[in-house]
N, C-alpha and C positions, 0 to 999 in steps of 0.2 A: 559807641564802644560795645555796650552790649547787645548788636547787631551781627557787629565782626567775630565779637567771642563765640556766638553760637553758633558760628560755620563751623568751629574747631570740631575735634573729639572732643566731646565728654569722658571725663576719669572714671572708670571702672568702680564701680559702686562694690567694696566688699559685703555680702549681707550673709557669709556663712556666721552661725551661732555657736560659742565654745560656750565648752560647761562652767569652764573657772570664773571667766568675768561674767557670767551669769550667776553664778555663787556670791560673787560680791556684789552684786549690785542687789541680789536678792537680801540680803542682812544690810546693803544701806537704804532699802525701800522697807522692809520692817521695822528697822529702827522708828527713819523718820515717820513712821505711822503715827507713833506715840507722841515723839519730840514735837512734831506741829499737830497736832490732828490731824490728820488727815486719812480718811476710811478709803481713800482710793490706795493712798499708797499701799495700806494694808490689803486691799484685795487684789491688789496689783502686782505683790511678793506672794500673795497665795497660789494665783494663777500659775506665776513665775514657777514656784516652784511642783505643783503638777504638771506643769509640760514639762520639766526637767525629769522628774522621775518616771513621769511617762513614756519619754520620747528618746531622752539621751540615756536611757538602759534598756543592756540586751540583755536576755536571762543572766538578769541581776547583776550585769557587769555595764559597768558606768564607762560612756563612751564620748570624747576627745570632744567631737563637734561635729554640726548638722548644716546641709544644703540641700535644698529647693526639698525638705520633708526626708532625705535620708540621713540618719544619723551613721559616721563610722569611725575607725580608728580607738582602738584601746585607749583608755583616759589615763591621766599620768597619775603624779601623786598629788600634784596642785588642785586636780581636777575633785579629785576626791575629799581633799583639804577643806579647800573653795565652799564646797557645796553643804558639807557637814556643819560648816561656820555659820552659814546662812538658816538651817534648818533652825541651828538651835536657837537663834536669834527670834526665829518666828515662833516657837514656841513661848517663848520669853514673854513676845508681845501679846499671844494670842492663850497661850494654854491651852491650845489644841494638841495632846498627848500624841497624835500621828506624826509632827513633823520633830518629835524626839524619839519617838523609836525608828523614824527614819535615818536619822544624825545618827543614831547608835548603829543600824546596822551598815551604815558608811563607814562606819570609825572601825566597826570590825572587820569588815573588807579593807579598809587602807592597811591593817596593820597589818593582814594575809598578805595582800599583795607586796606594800613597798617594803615592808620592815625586815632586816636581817639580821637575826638572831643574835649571830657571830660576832658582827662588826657593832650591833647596837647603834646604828642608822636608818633614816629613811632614804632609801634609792626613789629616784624620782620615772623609772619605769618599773611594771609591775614585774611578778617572777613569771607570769604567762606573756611574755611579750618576747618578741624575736630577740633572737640573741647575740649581742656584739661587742665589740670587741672591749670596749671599754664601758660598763653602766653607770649611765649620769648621774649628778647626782651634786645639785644647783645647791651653793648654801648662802647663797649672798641675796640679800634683799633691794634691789632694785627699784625701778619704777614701781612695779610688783614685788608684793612678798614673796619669797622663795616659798615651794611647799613643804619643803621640810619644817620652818619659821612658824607657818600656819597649822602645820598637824602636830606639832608639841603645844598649842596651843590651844584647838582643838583638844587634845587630849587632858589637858589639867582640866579646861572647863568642864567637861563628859565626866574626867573622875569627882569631882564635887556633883553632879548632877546623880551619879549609875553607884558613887558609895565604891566603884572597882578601882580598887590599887596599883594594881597592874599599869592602870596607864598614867596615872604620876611617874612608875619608874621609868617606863620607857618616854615620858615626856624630860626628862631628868638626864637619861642618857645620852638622850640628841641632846639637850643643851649641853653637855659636856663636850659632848665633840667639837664643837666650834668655841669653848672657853675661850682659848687659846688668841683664837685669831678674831675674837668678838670684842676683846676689851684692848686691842691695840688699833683695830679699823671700827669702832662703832658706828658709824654713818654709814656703813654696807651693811651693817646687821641691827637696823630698826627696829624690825617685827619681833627678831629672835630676843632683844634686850625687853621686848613689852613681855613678852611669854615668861621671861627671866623674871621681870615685876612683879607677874602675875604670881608665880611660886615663891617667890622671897618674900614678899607682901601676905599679908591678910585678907583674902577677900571676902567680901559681903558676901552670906548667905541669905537672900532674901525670898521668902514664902510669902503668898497672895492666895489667902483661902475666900471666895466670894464669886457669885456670879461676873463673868464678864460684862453683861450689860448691864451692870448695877453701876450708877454713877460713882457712890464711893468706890467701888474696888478701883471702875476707871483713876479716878482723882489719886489713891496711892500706888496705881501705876504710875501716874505720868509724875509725881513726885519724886520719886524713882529714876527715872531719864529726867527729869529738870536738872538734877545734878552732876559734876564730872565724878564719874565712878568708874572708870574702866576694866578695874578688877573686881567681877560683880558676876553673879549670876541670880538668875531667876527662874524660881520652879513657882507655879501656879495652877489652881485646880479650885471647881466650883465643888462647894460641901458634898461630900459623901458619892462624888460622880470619882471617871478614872482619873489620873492611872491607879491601878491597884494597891492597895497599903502593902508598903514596903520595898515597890517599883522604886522610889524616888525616896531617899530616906531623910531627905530636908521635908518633905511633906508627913514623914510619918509623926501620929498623932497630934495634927495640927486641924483644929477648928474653929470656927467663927466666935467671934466674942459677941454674947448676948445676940445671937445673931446676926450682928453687922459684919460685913466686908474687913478682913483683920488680916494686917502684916506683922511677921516674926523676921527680925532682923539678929543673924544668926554668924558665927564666925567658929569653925571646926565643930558643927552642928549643934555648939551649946547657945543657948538663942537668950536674946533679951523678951522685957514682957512684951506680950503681944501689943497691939495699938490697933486704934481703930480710926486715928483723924490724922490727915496728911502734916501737919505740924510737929505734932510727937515724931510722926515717922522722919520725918526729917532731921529731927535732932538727933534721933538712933542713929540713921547714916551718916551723919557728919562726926559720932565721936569716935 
């Protein structure tokens, strides 16, 4: 049998590269860095994401997808969404303050590009992109999340991380527009109802002042992703290194306790005491 099978044609291998499912797959290879240990996967979302910013932007416009090394086609909104999600994720894991001024200067290109003013929408092609007759503008969550779903989403986590207000409202605004037809079909609007969570809820504001390679900062990382916390973000930074005081205003005036690796678990930036052993930290998270 499989003699006669390999007379046939072989199926056409797709091996073009899109930026959006590279986006997700980059924020589920950072996660799991943490979730299992595992230092490949982390370097593996790192890579990920320098050949993304390397290769799928042209003067600084983020481009659709790439074959045999040429990257083309204007990127949509998902594309932009996608990628933004994943950065900040890898900072989360990492603290490395480049792939949050990356996420930021995404997020302010998505809203140049998709966002309209007038309608308080995200259009899912940019305003530089050919012009037709009708501009899309996907808001159901399918296999894939829509990207309008993922940049309201995107956008509340950015404003707890950048202190900007600005993109609460406009995160605020796109969820209004699908009120409507969100709480009569919710099984088509997933993501949109998780981003909805996300602002109706409390989320954790958690800070990690400590060397990365200090085993305890490790151990109140992964404390951290042990738990379900989905509405959560994470700014970290080793003592007195970047981002800038004031860059990130969950980190301002936050240092090491006695020295040790110390988390402040935080909610509309009034923070509880600090901790230093994954125990305490976990009791803070869970009340």
């Amino acid at each position: 049998m499989l003699e006669t099978r390999g007379k046939g044609t072989s199926p056409v291998t797709d091996n073009k590269i899109l930026t959006a499912w590279n986006g997700m797959m980059l924020k589920s290879l950072a996660e799991a860095s943490v979730t299992f240990n595992r230092e490949d996967y982390r370097e593996a979302a790192e890579n990920n994401a320098r050949f993304l910013l390397r290769t799928m932007r042209v003067n600084e416009r983020l481009l659709r997808t790439s074959k045999e090394g040429k990257a083309k086609l204007k990127g949509y909104l998902e594309d932009y969404a996608y990628l933004a999600d994943g950065l900040l994720m890898l900072y989360e894991v990492t603290f490395d303050y480049q792939w949050l001024q990356e996420a930021r200067g995404l997020t302010e290109e998505m809203v140049r590009l998709f966002w309209d003013k007038k309608q308080e929408v995200f259009y899912d092609t940019g305003n530089d992109h050919e012009e037709l007759i009708v501009r899309p503008r996907e808001t159901t969550d399918n296999a894939m999340p829509c990207g309008s779903s993922v940049a309201a989403e995107v956008l509340l986590r950015m404003a707890l991380f950048t202190g900007n207000e600005s993109y609460t409202k406009k995160a605020v605004a796109s969820l209004q527009s699908v009120a409507g037809v969100m709480s009569k079909y919710p099984l088509g609007f997933g993501h949109w109802l998780s981003a909805l969570d996300f602002y109706l809820g409390t989320p954790k504001e958690i800070a990690v002042i400590g060397p990365l390679s200090n085993k305890v900062t490790q151990t109140l990382l992964k404390t951290v992703f042990a738990l379900y916390l989905p509405n959560k973000v994470i700014a970290g930074r080793e003592a007195g290194t970047n981002p800038p005081e004031g860059d990130i205003p969950l980190l301002n005036a936050k240092t090491m306790l006695e020295g040790q690796p110390t988390a402040y678990v935080c909610e509309h930036y009034l923070c509880q005491a600090p901790v230093t052993k994954a125990d305490e930290l976990a009791t803070q998270l869970s009340l």
